[in-house]
C-alpha positions as CSV (number, residue, x, y, z in Angstrom):
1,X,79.5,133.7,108.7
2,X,81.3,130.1,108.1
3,X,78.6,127.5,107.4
4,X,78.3,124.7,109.6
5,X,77.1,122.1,106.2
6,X,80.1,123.4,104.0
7,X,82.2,122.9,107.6
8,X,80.9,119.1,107.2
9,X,81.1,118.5,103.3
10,X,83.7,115.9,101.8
11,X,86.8,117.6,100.5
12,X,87.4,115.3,96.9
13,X,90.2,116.0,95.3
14,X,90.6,115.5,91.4
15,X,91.4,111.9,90.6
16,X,93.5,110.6,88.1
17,X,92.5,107.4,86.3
18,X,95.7,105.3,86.2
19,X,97.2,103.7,82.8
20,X,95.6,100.5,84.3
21,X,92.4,101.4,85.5
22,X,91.0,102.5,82.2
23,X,92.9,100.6,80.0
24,X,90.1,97.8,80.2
25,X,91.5,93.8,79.4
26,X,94.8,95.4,78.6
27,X,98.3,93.1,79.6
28,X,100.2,94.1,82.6
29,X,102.5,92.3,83.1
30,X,104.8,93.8,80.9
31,X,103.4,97.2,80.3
32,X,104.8,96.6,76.8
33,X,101.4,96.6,74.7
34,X,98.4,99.0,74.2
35,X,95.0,98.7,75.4
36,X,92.9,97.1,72.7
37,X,90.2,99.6,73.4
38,X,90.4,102.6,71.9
39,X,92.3,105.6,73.1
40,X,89.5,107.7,72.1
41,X,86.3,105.6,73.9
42,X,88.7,105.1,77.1
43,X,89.4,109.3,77.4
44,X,85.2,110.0,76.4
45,X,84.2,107.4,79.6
46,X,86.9,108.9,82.3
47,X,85.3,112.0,81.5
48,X,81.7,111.0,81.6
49,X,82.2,109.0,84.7
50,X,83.8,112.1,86.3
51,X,87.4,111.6,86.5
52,X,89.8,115.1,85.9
53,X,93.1,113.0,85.4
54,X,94.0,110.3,82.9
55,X,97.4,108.3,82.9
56,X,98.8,107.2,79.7
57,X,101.3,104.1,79.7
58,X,103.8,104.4,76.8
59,X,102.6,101.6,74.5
60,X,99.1,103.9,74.3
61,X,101.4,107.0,73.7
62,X,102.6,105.7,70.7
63,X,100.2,104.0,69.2
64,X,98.1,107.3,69.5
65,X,100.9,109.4,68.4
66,X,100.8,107.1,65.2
67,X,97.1,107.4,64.0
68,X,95.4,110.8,65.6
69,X,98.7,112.8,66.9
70,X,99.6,114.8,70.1
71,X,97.4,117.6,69.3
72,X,94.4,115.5,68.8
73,X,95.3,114.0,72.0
74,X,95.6,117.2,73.8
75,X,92.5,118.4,72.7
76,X,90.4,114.7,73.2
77,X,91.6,115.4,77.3
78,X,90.1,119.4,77.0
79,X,87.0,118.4,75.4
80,X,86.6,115.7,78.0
81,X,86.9,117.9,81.0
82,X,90.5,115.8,81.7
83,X,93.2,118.3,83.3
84,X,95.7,116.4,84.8
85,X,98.0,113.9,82.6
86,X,100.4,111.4,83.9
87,X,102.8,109.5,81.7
88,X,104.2,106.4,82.1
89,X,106.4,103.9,82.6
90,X,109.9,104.2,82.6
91,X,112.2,101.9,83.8
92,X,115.9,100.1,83.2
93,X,117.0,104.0,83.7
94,X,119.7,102.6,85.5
95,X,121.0,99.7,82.9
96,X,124.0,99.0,80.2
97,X,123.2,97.3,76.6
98,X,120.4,96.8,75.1
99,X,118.0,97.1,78.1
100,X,119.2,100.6,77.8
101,X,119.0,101.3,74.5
102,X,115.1,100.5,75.3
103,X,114.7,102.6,78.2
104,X,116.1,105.4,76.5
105,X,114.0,105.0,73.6
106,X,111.0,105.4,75.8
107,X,112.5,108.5,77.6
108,X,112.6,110.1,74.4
109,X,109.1,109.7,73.6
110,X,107.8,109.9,77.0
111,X,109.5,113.1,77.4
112,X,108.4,114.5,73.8
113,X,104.9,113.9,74.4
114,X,105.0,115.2,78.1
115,X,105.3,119.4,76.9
116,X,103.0,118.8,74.3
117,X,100.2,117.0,76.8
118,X,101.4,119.6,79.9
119,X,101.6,116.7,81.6
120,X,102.1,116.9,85.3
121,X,105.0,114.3,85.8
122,X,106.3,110.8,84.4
123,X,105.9,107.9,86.6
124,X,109.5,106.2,86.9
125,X,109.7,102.7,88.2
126,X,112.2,101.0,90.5
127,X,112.1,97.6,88.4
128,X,112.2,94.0,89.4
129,X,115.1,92.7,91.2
130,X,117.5,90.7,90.0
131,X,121.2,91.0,89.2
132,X,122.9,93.5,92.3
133,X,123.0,97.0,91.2
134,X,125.3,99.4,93.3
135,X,123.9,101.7,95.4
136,X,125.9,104.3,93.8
137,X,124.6,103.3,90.4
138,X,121.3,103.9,91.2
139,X,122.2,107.4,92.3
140,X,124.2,108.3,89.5
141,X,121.9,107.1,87.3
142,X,119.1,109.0,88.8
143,X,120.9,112.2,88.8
144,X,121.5,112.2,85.0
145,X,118.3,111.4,84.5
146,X,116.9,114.1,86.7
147,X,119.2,116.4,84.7
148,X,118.2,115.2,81.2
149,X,113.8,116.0,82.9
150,X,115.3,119.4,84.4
151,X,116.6,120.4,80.5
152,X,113.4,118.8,78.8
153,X,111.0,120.8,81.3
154,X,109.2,117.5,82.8
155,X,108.9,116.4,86.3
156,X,110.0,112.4,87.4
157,X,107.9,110.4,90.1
158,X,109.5,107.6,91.1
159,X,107.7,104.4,92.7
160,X,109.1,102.1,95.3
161,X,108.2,98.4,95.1
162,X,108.4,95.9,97.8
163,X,110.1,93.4,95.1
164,X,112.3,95.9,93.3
165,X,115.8,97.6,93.3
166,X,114.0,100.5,95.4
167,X,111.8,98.3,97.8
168,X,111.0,100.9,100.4
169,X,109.2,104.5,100.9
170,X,113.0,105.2,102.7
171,X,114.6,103.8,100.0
172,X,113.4,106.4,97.4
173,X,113.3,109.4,100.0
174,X,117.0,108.8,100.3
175,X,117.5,108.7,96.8
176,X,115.5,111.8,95.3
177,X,117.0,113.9,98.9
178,X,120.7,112.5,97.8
179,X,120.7,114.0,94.6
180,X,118.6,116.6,95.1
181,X,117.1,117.9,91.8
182,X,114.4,119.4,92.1
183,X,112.6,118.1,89.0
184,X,112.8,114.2,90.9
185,X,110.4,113.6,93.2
186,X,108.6,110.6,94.4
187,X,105.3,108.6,94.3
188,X,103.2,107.1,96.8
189,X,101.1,103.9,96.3
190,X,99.7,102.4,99.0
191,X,100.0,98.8,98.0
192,X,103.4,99.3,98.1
193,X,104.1,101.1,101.1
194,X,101.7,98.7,103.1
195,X,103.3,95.5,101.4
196,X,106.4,96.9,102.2
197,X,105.9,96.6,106.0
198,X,105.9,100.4,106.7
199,X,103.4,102.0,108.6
200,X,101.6,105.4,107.9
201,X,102.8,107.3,110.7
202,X,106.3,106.3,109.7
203,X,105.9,107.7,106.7
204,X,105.0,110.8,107.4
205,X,107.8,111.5,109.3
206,X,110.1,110.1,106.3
207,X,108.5,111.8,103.9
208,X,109.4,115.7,103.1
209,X,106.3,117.0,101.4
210,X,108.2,119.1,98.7
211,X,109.4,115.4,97.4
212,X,105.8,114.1,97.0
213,X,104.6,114.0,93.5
214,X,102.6,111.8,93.4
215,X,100.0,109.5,95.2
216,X,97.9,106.7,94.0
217,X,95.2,104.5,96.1
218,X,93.6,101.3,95.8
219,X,93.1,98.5,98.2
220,X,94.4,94.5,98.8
221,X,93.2,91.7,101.1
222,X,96.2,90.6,103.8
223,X,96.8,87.4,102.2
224,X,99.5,87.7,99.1
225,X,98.4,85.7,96.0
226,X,101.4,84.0,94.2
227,X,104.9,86.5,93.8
228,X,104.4,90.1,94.9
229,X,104.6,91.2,91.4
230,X,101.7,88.7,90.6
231,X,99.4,89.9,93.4
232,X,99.8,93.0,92.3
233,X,99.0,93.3,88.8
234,X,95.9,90.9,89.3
235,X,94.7,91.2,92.7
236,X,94.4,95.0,93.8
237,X,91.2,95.5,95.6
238,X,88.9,98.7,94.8
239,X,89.3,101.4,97.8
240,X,87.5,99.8,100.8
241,X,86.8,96.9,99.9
242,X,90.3,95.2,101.1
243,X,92.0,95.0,104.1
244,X,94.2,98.4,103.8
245,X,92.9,101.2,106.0
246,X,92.9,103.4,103.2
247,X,91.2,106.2,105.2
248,X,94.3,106.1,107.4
249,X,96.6,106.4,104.6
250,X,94.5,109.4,103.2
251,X,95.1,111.0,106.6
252,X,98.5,110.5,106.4
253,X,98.9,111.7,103.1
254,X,97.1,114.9,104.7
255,X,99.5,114.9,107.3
256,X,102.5,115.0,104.7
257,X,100.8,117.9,102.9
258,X,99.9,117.2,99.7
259,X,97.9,118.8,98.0
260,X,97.5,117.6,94.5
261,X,95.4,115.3,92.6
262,X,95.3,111.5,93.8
263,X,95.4,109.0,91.4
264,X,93.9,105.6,91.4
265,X,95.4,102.5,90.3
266,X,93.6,99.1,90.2
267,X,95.1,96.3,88.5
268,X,93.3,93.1,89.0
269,X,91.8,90.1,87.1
270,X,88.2,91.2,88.5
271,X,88.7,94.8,87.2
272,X,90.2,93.5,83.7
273,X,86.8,91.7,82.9
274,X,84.5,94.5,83.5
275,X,83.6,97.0,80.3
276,X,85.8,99.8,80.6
277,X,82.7,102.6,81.5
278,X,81.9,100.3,84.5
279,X,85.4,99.6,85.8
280,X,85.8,103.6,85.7
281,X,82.7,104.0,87.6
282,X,83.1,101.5,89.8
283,X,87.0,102.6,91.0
284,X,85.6,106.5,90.8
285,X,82.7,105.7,93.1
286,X,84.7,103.7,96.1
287,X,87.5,105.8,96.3
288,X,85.4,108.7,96.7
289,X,83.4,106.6,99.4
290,X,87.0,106.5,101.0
291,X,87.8,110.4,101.6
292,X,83.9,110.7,102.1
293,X,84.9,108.8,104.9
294,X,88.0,109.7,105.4
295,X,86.8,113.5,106.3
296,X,84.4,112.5,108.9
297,X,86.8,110.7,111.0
């Protein structure tokens, strides 16, 4: 006999604590530099706060490479009760020159440390517009480097952003379908798909679930503060208390069929300033108030 309580009980999924929301006062605007808290404290709260994912942003892969090691690493996220890893960020995947050079520096690491970790995929990014890049560019680019993650044995997410080479949900669909590897898929954050003018019900239809990755909430008042960029790395919103209908977006998400863990990103002054245990309990608790909600509507 099906029981009518477990019938009503909240399906959570496993979240994943972005790169940003337990980094603590770390810089984002460039992604370029480590948290200044350590690696070791940041892993012990996620997993006291109840958290089953953790994403890593490449500056705090190396830096933790350099002074405990991958294994150490690896075996910090077990003891912690952390399962799911996501790495992150690579971008310029699609540049000449020196830019380049960079980006291909951090594949290299990123994609060494992801086998080691078992890390479920690498978050690629879409960049920040500003000299024309051909269309065709982009997809050649993204095809070699889907080949070079199909021979390393890693799995690529890549993010849209309303003020980037890829600024729209359809924008990336057409890309990853295009090429067609199956070790590129895409990511879903719904600050950018909401600042990007798309609705949810579009999306769904846009979106082929084998493609989905990834997905990451967090919340943003209607009014944009400064550049795009600027609102948001300082003025994401914890889940529900913005103006996105982030219970919407979870249904859609539904819709699609995915069936993975959801990450959480919050990047924001307020979030910045609180100690790192608090911000992690804080973001943990008001998402899961979302799908709490969420499955009773």
């Amino acid at each position: 006999m099906v029981n009518q309580e477990d019938l009503q009980r909240p399906v959570i999924p496993d979240l994943i604590a972005s790169c940003w929301t337990a980094a603590g006062n770390a810089d984002a605007r460039g992604g370029k530099t480590p948290s200044p808290v350590d690696i070791r404290r940041r892993i012990e709260w996620a997993g006291a706060t109840g958290w089953k994912g953790f994403g890593l942003l490449h500056a705090d892969l190396v830096q933790a490479k350099g002074t405990i090691g991958l294994q150490t690493l690896k075996m910090l996220f077990d003891d912690n009760g952390i399962e799911h890893i996501e790495l992150e960020y690579l971008l310029d995947w699609w540049t000449t020159g020196p830019a380049r050079a960079a980006s291909d520096q951090v594949r290299h690491d990123l994609f060494e440390a992801a086998g080691p970790l078992q890390a479920r995929h690498i978050k690629i990014g879409p960049g920040i517009k500003g000299v024309p890049v051909e269309p065709e560019i982009m997809k050649k680019s993204w095809g070699e480097l889907c080949l070079s993650a199909e021979q390393a044995g890693v799995s690529l997410a890549l993010e849209s952003a309303p003020y980037s080479y890829l600024p729209t949900v359809t924008s990336i669909v057409d890309l990853v379908t295009e090429v067609g590897n199956e070790s590129g898929g895409i990511l879903l954050d719904i600050w950018h798909v909401a600042r990007s003018g798309m609705d949810y019900e579009t999306m769904v239809h846009e979106v082929p679930p084998e493609i989905l990755f990834g997905v990451e909430l967090n919340d943003a008042q209607n009014e944009i503060v400064g550049t795009l960029f600027e609102d948001t790395i300082n003025c994401r919103e914890y889940c529900g208390e913005g103006s996105l209908d982030v219970t919407a977006f979870i249904h859609a998400i539904d819709e699609i069929g995915f069936s993975g863990p959801w990450g959480v990103e919050i990047i924001s002054n307020a979030h910045r300033a609180l100690p790192v245990k608090e911000g992690l309990a804080r973001a943990l608790n008001t998402t899961t108030r979302c799908f709490e909600l969420a499955s009773s509507t």
